[in-house]
TORLUM-994154 format. One record per residue (C-alpha): x, y, z. Coordinates in pm, whole numbers, plus 32768, in hexadecimal, padded with zeros to 4 digits. Layout:
<atoms>
XYZ
...
</atoms>
This chain:
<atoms>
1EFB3D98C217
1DCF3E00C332
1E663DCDC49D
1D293D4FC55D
1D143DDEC6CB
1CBD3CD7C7CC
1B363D70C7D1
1AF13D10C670
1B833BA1C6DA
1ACD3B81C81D
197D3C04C731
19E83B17C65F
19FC39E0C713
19113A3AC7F0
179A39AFC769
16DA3A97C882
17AE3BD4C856
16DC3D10C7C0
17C63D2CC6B3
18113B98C669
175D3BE0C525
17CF3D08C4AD
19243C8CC4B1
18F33B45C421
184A3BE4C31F
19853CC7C2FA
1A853BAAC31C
1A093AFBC1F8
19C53C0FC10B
1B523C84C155
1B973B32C11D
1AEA3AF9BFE9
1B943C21BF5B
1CDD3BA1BFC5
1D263C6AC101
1E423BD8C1CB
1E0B3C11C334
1EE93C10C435
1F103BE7C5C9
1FDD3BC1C6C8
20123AE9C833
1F923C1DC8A4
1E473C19C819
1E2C3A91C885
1E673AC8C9C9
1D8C3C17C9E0
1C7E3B3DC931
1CB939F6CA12
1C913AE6CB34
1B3F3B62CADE
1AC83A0DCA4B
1B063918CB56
1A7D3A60CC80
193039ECCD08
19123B47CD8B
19583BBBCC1B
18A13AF2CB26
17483A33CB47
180338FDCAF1
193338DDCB3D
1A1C37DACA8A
1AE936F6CB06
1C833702CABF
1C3A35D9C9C2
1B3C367FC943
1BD337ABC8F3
1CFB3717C845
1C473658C777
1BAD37B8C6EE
1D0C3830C704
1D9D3722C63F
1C903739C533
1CBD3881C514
1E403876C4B6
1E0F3755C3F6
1D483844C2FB
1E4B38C2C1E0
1DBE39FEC1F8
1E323A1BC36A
1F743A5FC3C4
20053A98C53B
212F3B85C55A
21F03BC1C6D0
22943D04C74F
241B3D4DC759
24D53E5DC7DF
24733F31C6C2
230C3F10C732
23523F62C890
2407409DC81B
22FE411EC74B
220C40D6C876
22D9418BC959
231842B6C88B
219342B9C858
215042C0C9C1
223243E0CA1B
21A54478C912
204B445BC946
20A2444ECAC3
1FC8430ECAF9
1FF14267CC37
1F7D4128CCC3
1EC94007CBED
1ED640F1CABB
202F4076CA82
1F623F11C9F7
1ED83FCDC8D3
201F40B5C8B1
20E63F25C885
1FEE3ED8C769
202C400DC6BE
21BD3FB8C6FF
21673E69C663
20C13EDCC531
21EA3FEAC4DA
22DF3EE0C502
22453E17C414
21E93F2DC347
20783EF3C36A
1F874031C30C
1E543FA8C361
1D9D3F5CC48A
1C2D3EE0C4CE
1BBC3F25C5F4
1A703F7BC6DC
1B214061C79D
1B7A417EC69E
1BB0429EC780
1CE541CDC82B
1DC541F3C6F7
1D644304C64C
1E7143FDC640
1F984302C620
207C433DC54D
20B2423DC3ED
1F7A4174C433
1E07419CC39A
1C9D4130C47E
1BAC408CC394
1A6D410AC38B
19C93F75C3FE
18A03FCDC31F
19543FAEC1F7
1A453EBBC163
1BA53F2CC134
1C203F85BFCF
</atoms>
């Protein structure tokens, strides 16, 4: 199982994004070979945030709009969306004080709670450099398909 960070979703959905491409391309090869991917509330509402921002994408959708995408994206068996639990929180937390992050860091530091809670390895994401380092999980290289 790949966790997918809210950036590859946003790229995803998002036809004018730099990367839109790139990870379309990568979505279907993963799911071609069977890759299950997984996300969270989380990563909707990080994505629905960006998505629906005139001041942070050229075209902004509408609420409708975006669960539509949403919706179609779920409905995919390849898809699956997974929510946090104390465990996650806990793993998040312990991250944080060890990493001492403050502030908004604590978003990413959740996701990483949420993938050892599920026992996910995995994660594709744009943003490398904001997970490396954590313990029990694995950045994909987004150039390559997973194996």
């Amino acid at each position: 199982m790949v966790f997918l960070d809210s950036n590859v979703v946003v790229a995803y959905l998002a036809r004018r994004h730099p990367e839109h491409r790139r990870a379309k391309q990568l979505l279907f090869r993963w799911l071609q070979q069977e890759e299950i991917f997984v996300i969270s509330p989380q990563v909707i509402a990080e994505s629905y945030r960006v998505l629906t921002s005139p001041t942070r994408t050229e075209e902004p959708l509408a609420a409708g709009q975006f669960s539509a995408h949403v919706q179609d994206l779920l409905a995919n068996r390849g898809i699956k969306l997974v929510s946090p639990g104390w465990r996650a929180v806990q793993f998040a937390l312990t991250a944080a004080i060890g990493t001492q992050a403050v502030s908004a860091r604590i978003f990413d530091l959740l996701l990483y709670g949420t993938m050892r809670e599920h026992g996910i390895t995995q994660l594709a994401t744009f943003n490398q450099k904001d997970f490396l380092g954590l313990e029990g999980i694995a950045v994909l290289p987004l150039d390559e398909a997973s194996g």
